[in-house]
C-alpha atoms as one frame of an Amber mdcrd trajectory, in Angstrom:
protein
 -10.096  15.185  57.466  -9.545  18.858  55.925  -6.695  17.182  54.075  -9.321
  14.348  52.202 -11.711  17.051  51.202  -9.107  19.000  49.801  -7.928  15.896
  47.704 -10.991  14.973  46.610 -11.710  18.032  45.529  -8.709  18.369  43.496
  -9.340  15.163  41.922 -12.840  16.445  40.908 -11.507  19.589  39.765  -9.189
  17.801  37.572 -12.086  15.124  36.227 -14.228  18.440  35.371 -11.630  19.830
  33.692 -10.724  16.987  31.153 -14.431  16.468  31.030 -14.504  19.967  29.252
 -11.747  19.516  27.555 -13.042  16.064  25.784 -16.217  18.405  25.224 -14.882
  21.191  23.911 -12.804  19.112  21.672 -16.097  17.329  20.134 -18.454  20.672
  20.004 -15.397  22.462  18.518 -13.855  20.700  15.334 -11.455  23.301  14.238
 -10.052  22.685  17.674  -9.608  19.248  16.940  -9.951  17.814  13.552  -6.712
  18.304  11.255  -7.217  20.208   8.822  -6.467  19.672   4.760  -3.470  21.191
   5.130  -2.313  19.405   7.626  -3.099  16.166   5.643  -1.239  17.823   2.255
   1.391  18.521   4.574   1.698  14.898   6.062   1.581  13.895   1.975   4.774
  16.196   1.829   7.098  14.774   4.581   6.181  11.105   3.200   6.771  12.070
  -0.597   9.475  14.813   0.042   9.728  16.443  -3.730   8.609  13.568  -5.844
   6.071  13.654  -7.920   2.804  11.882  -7.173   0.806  10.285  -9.777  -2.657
   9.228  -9.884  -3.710   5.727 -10.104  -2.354   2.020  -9.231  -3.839   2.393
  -6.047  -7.324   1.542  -5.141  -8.809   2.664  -1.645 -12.099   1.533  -0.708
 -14.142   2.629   2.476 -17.844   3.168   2.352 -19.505   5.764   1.198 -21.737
   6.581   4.588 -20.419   5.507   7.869 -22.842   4.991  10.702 -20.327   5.213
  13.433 -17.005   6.534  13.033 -15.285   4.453  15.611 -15.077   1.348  13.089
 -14.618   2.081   9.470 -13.450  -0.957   7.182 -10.960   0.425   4.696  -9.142
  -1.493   2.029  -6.327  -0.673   0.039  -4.927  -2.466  -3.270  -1.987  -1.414
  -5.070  -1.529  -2.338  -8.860   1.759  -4.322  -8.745   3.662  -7.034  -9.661
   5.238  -7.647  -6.566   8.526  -9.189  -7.889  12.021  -8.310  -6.474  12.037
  -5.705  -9.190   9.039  -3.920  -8.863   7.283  -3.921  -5.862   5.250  -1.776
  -2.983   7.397  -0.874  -0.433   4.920   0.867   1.697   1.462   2.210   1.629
   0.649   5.114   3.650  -3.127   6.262   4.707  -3.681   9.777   5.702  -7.089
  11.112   6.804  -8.242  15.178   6.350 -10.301  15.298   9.312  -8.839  13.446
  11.919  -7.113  15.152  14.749  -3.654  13.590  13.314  -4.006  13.150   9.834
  -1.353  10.052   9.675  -3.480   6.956  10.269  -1.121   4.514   9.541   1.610
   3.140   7.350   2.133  -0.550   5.958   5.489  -2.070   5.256   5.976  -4.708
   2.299   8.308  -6.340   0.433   8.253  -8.716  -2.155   7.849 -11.365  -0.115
   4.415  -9.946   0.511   2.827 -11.324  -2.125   0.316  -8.959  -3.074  -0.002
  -5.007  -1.815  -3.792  -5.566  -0.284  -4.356  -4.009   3.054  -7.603  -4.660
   4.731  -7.819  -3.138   8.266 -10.691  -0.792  10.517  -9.746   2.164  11.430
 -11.513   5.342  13.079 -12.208   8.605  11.475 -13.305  11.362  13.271 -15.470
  13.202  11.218 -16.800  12.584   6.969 -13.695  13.840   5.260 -11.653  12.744
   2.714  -9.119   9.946   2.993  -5.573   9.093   0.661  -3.674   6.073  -0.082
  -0.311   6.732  -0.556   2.096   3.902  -2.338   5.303   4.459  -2.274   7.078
   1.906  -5.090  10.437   0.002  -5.075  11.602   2.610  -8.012  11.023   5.312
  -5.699   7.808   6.443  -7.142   4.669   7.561  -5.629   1.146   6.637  -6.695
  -1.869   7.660  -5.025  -6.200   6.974  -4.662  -8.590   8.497  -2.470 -11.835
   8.012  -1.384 -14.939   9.664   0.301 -16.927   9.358   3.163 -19.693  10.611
   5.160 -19.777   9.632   8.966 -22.844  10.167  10.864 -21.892   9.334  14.226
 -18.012  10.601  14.604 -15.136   9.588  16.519 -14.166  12.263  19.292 -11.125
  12.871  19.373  -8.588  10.668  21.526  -7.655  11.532  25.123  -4.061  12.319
  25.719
């Protein structure tokens, strides 16, 4: 019997304790959120030393978000998309979120076009970047604002 109590107890000590974590996580954004630097330095490793131009790439997400937890994004890059010139990979990075790398896209020419229409969460209104990076080993990139009302915690791990 002593030996139930004293594992359920554990097991609500441990509950209550990522219960306060999850908490403190949401009440405290600087404790959870990236921060701009992290997202200029997740633009860094992805571009190494190349310059980044603006343009060719248009990201679209809406202006004011409701809920956080489902944001439609799109992203179109400018291109041809012939064996010559093409996208080889777009690459979304978010300021706010608690890692700023939301995800990257693949493409070759084969592709067709470089459109990428996915939903994706963001944790808090921030600022979010396209990144393309082209066949000829240049990088192009957009951006885009939005305000989220309702935000995405942050994930448990």
């Amino acid at each position: 019997m002593k030996k139930i109590i004293h594992h359920q107890r554990r097991h609500w000590l441990k509950q209550a304790g990522i219960s306060l974590l999850a908490l403190s996580a949401c009440l405290n954004p600087l404790a959870a959120f990236a921060k701009k630097e992290d997202a200029d330095e997740a633009i860094k490793k992805i571009i190494g030393g190349a310059p980044i131009k603006d343009g060719k790439v248009t990201l679209t997400i809406p202006p004011l978000v409701e809920n956080g937890n489902l944001v439609v994004l799109k992203v179109s890059v400018d291109s041809p998309m012939t064996a010559n010139d093409y996208v080889k990979a777009i690459h979304v990075i978010a300021e706010a979120n608690p890692s700023p790398n939301i995800f990257t896209v693949y493409l070759t020419p084969r592709s067709g076009t470089a459109n990428v229409t996915t939903r994706v969460r963001l944790a808090d209104s921030q600022r979010v970047w396209a990144i393309a990076q082209m066949s000829n080993g240049s990088f192009w990139r957009g951006s885009a604002e939005t305000l989220v009302t309702l935000s995405a915690c942050t994930e448990m791990v």
